[in-house]
N, CA, C and O atoms as a GROMACS GRO file, in nm:
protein
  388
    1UNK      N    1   0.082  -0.118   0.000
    1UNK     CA    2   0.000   0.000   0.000
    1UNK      C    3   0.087   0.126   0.000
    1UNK      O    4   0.060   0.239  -0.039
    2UNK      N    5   0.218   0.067   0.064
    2UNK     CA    6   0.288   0.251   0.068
    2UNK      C    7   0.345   0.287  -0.046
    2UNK      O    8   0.380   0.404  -0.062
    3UNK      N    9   0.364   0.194  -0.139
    3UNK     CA   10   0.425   0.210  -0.216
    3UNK      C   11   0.326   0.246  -0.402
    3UNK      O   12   0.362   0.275  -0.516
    4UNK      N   13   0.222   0.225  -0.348
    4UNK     CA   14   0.126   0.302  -0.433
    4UNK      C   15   0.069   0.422  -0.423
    4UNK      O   16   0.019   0.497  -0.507
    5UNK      N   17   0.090   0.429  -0.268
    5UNK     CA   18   0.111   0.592  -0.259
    5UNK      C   19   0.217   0.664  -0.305
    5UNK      O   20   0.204   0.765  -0.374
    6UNK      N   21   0.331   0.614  -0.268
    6UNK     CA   22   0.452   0.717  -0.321
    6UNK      C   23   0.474   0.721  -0.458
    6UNK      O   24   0.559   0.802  -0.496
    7UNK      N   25   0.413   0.649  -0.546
    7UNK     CA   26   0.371   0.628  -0.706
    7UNK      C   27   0.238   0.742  -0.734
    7UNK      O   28   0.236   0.822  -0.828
    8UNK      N   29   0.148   0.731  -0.645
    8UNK     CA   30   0.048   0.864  -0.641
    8UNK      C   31   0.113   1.012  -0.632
    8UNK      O   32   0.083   1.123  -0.677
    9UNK      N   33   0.196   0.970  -0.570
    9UNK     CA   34   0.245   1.125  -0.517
    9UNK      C   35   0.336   1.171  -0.659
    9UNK      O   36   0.309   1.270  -0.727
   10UNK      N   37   0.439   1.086  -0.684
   10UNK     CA   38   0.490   1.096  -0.796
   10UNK      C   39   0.424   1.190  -0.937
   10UNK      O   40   0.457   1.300  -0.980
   11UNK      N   41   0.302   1.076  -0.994
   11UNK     CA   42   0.260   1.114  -1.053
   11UNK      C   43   0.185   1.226  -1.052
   11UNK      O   44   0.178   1.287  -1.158
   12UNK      N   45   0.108   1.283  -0.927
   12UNK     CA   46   0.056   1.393  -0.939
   12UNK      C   47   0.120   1.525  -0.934
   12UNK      O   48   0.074   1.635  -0.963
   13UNK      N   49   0.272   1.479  -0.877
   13UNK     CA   50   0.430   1.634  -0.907
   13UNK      C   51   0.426   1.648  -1.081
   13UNK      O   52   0.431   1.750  -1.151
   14UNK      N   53   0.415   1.508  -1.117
   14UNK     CA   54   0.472   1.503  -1.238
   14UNK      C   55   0.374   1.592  -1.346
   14UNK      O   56   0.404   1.664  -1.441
   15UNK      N   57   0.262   1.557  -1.298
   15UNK     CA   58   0.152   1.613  -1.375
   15UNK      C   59   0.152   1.783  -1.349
   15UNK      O   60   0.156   1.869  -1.437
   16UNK      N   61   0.148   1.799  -1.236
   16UNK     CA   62   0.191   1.923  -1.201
   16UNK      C   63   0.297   2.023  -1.271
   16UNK      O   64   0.267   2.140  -1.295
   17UNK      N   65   0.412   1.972  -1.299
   17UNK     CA   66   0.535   2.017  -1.364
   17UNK      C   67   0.528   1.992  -1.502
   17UNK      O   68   0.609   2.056  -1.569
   18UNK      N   69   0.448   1.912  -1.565
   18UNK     CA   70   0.429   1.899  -1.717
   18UNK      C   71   0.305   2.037  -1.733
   18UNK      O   72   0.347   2.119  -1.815
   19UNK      N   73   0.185   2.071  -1.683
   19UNK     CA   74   0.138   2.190  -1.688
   19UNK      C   75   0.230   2.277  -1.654
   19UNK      O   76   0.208   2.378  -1.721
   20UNK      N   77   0.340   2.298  -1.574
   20UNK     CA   78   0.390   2.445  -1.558
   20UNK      C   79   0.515   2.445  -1.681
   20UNK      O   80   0.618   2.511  -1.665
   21UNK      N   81   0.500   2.397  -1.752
   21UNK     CA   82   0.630   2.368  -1.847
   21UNK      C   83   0.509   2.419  -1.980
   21UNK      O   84   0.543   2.516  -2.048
   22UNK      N   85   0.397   2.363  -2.007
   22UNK     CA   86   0.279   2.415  -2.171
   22UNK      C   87   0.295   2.570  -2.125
   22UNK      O   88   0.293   2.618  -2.012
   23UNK      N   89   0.315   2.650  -2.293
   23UNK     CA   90   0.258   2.737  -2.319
   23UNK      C   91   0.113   2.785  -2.224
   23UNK      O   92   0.025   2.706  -2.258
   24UNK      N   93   0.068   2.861  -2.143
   24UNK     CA   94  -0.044   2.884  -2.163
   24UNK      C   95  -0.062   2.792  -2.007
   24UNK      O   96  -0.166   2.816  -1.946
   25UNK      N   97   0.043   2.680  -1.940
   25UNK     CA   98  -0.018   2.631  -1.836
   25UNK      C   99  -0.162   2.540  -1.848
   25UNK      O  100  -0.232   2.491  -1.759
   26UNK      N  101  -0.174   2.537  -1.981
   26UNK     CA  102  -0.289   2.403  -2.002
   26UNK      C  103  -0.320   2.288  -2.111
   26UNK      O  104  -0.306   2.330  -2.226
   27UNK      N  105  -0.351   2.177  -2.102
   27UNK     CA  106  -0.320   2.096  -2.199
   27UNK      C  107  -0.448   2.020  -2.155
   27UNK      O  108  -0.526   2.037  -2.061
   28UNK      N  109  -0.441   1.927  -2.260
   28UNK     CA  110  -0.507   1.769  -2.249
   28UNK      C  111  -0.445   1.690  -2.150
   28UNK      O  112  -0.344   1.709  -2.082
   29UNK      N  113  -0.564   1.557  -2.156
   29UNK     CA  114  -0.455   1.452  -2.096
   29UNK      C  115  -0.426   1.357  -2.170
   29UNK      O  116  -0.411   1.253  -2.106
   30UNK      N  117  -0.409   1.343  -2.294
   30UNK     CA  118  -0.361   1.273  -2.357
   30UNK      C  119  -0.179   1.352  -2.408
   30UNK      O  120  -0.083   1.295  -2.460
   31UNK      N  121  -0.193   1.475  -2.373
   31UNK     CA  122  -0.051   1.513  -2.353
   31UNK      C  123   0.060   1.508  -2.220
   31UNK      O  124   0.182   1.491  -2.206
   32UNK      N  125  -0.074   1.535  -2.120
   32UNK     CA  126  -0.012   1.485  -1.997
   32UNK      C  127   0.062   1.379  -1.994
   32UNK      O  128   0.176   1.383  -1.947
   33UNK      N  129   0.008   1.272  -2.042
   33UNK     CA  130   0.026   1.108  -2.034
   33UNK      C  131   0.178   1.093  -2.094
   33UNK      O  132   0.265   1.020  -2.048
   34UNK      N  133   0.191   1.180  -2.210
   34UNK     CA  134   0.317   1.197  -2.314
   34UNK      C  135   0.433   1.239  -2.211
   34UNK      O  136   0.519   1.165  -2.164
   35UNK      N  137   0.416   1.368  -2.189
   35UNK     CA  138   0.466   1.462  -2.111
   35UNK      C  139   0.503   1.369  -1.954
   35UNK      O  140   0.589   1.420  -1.883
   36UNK      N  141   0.467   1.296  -1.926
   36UNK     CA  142   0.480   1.209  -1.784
   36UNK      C  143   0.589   1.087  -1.812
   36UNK      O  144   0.681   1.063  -1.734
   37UNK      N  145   0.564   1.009  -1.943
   37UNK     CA  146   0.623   0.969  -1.969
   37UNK      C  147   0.762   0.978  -1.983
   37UNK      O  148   0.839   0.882  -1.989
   38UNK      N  149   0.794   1.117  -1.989
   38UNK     CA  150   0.930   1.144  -2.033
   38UNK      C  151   1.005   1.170  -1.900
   38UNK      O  152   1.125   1.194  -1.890
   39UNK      N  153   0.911   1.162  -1.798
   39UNK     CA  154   0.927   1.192  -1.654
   39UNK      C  155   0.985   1.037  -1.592
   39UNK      O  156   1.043   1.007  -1.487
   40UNK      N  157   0.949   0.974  -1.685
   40UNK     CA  158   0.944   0.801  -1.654
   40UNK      C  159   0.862   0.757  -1.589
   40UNK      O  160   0.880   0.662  -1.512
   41UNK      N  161   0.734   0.830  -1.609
   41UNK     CA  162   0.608   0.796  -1.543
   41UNK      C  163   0.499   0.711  -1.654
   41UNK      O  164   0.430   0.790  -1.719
   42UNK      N  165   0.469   0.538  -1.689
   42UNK     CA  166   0.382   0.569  -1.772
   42UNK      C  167   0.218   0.540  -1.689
   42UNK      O  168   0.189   0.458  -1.602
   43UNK      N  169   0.148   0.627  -1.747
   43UNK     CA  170  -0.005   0.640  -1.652
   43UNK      C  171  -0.057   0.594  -1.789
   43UNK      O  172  -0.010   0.604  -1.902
   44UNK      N  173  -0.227   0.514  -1.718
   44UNK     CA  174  -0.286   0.465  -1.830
   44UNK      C  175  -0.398   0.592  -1.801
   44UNK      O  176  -0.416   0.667  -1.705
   45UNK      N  177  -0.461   0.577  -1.930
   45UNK     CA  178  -0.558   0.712  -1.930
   45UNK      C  179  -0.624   0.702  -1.775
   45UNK      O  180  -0.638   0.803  -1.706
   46UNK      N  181  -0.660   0.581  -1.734
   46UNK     CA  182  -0.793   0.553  -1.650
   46UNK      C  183  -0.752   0.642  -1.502
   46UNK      O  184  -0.823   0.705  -1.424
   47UNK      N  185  -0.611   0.616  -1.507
   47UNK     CA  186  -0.482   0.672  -1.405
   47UNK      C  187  -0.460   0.811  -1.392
   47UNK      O  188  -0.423   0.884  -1.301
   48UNK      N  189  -0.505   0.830  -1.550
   48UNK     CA  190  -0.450   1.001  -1.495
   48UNK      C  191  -0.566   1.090  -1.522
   48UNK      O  192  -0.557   1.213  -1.521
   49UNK      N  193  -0.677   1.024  -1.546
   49UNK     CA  194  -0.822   1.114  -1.547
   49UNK      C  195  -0.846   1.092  -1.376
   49UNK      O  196  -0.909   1.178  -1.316
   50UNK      N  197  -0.817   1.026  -1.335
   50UNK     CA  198  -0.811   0.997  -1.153
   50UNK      C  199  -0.773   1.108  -1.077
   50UNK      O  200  -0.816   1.179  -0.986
   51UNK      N  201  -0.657   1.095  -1.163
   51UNK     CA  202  -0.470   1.249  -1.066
   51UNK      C  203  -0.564   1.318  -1.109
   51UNK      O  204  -0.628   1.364  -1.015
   52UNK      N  205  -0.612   1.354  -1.231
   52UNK     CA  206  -0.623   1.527  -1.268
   52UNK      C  207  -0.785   1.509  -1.208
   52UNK      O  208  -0.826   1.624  -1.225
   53UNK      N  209  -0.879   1.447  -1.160
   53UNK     CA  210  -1.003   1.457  -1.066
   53UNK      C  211  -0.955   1.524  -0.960
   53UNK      O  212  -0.979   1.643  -0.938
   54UNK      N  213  -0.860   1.425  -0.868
   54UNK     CA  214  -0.812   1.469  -0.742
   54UNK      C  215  -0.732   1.555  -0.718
   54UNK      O  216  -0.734   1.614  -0.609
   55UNK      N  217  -0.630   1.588  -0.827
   55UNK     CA  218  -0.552   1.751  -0.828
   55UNK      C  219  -0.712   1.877  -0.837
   55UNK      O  220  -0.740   1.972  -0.764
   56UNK      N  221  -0.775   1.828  -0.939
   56UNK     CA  222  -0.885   1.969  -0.916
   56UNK      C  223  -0.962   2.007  -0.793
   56UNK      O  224  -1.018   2.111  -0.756
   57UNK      N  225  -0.946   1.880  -0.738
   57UNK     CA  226  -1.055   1.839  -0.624
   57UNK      C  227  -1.000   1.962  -0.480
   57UNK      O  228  -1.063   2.034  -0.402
   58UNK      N  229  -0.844   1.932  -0.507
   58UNK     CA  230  -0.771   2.000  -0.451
   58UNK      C  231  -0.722   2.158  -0.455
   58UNK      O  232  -0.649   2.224  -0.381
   59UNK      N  233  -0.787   2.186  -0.562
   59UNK     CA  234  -0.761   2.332  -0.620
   59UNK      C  235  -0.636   2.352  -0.672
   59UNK      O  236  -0.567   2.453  -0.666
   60UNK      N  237  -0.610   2.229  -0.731
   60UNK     CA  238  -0.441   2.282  -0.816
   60UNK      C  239  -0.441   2.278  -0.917
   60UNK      O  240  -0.360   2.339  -0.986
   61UNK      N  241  -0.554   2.186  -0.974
   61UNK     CA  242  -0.588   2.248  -1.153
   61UNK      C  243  -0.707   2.268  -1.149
   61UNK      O  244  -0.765   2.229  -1.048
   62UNK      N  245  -0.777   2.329  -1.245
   62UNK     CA  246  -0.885   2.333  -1.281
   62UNK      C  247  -0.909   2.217  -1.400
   62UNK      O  248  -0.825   2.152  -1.462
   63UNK      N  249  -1.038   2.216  -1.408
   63UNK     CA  250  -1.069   2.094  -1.477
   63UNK      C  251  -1.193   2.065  -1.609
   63UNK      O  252  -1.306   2.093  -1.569
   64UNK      N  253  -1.191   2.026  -1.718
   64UNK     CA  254  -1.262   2.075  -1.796
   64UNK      C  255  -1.269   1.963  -1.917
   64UNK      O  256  -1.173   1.926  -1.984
   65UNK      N  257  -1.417   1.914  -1.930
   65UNK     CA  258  -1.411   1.811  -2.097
   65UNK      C  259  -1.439   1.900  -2.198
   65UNK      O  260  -1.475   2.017  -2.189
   66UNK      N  261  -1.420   1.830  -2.301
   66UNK     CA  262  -1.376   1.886  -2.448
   66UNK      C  263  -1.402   1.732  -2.542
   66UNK      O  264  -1.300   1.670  -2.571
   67UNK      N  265  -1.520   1.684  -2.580
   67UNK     CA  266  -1.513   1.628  -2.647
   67UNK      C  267  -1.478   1.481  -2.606
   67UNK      O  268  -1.589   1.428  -2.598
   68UNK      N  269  -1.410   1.413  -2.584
   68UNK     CA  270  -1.297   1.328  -2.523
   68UNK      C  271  -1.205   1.358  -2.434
   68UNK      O  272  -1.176   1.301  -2.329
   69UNK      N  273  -1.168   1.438  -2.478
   69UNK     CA  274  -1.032   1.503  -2.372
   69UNK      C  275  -1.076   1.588  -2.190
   69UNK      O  276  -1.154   1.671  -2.144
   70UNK      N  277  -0.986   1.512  -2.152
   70UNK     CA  278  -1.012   1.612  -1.976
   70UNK      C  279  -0.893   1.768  -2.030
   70UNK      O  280  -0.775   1.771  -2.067
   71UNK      N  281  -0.979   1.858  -2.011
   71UNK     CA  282  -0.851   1.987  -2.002
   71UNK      C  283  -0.826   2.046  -1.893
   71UNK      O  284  -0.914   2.098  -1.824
   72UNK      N  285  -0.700   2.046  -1.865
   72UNK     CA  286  -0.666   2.070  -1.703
   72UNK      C  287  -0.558   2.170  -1.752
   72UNK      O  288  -0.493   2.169  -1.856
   73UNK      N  289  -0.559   2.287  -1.609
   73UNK     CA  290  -0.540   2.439  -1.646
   73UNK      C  291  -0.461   2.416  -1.498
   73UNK      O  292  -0.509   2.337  -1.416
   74UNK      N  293  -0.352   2.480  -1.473
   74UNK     CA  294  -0.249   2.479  -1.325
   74UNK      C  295  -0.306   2.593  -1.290
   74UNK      O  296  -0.313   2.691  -1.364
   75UNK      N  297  -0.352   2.586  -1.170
   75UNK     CA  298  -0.364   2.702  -1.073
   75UNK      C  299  -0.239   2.750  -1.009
   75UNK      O  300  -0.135   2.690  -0.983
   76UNK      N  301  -0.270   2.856  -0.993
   76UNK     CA  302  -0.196   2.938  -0.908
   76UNK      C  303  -0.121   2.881  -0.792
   76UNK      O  304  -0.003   2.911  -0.774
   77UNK      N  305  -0.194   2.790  -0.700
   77UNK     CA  306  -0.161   2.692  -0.627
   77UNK      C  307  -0.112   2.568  -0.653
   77UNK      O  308  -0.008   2.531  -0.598
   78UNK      N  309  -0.173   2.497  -0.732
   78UNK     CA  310  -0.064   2.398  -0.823
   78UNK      C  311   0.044   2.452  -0.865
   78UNK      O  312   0.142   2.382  -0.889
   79UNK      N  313   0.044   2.574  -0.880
   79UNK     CA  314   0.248   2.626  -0.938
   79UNK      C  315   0.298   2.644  -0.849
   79UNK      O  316   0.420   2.640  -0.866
   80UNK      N  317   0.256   2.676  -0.703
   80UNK     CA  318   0.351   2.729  -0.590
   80UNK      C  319   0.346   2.569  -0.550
   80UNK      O  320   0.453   2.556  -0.491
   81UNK      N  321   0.283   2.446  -0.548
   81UNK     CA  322   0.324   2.294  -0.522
   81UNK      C  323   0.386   2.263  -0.558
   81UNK      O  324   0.480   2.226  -0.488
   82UNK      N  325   0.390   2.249  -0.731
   82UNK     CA  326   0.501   2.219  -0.833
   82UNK      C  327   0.654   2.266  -0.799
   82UNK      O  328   0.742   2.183  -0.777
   83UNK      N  329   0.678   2.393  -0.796
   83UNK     CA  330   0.789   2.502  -0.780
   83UNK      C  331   0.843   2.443  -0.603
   83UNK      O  332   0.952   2.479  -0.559
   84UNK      N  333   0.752   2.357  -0.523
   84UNK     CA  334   0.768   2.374  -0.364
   84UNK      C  335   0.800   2.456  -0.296
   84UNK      O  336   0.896   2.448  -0.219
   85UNK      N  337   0.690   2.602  -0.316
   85UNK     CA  338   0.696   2.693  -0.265
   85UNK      C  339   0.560   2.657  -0.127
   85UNK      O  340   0.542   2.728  -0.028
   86UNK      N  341   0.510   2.575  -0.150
   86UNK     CA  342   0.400   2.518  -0.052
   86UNK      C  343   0.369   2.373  -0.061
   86UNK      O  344   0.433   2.303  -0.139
   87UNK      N  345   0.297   2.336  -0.004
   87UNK     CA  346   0.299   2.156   0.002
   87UNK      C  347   0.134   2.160  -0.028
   87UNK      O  348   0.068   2.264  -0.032
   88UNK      N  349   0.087   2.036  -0.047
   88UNK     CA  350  -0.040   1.950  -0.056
   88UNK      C  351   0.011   1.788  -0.006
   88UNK      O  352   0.068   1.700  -0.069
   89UNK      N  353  -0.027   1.794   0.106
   89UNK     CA  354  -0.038   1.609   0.121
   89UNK      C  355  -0.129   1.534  -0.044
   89UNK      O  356  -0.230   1.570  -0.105
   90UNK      N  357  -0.043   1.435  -0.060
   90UNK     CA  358  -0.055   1.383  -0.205
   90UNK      C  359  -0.009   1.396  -0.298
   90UNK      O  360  -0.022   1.313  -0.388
   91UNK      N  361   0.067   1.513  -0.311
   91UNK     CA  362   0.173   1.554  -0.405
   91UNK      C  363   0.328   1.528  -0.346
   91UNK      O  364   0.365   1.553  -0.231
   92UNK      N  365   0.384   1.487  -0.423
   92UNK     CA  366   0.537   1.485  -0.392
   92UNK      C  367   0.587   1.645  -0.374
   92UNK      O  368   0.544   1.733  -0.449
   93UNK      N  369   0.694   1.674  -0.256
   93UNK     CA  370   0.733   1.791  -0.279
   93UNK      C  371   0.864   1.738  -0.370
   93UNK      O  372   0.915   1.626  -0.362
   94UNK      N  373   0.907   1.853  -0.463
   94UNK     CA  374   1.020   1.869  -0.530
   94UNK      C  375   1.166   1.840  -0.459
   94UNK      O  376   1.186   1.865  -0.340
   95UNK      N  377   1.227   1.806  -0.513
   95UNK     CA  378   1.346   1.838  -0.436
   95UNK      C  379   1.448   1.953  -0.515
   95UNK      O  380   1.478   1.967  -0.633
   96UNK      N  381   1.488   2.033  -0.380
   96UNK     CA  382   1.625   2.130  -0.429
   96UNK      C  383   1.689   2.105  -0.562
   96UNK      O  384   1.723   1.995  -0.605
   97UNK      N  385   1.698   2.202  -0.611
   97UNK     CA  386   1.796   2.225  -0.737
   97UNK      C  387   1.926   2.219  -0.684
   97UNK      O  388   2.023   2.233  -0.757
   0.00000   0.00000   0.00000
């Protein structure tokens, strides 16, 4: 069990830091999924329509369908998580540069 958490946590930094990296701070999740990957994260869709529920749930993205696609937008607060300028239990904090 702990170790599907620290895989939760993972993925939801990761997701986090792939929005603060798009143009514009918003994408799909079928780019997310791309974008995570390169993180060495691979999420199956079912996985990361989950993260980006419970990141919005949390107020760190906003959240939005389009057809097929979930569109998720980084809040203000999701960038000060991402950056670890503040914490959310469930998110990984960053580590030091």
């Amino acid at each position: 069990m702990a170790l599907q958490k620290v895989i939760a946590e993972h993925h939801r930094l990761s997701i986090l830091l792939a929005l603060g990296a798009v143009p514009g701070l918003k994408t799909n999740d079928s780019m997310l999924s791309c974008s995570c990957a390169e993180f060495g994260h691979t999420i199956s869709q079912d996985a990361m329509r989950n993260h980006l529920s419970w990141l919005n749930e949390q107020g760190l993205i906003t959240l939005e369908t389009k057809g097929p696609y979930y569109l998720a937008e980084l809040t203000g607060r999701g960038q000060d998580v991402a950056e670890g300028i503040s914490t959310c239990p469930g998110v990984k904090k960053p580590r030091a540069k």
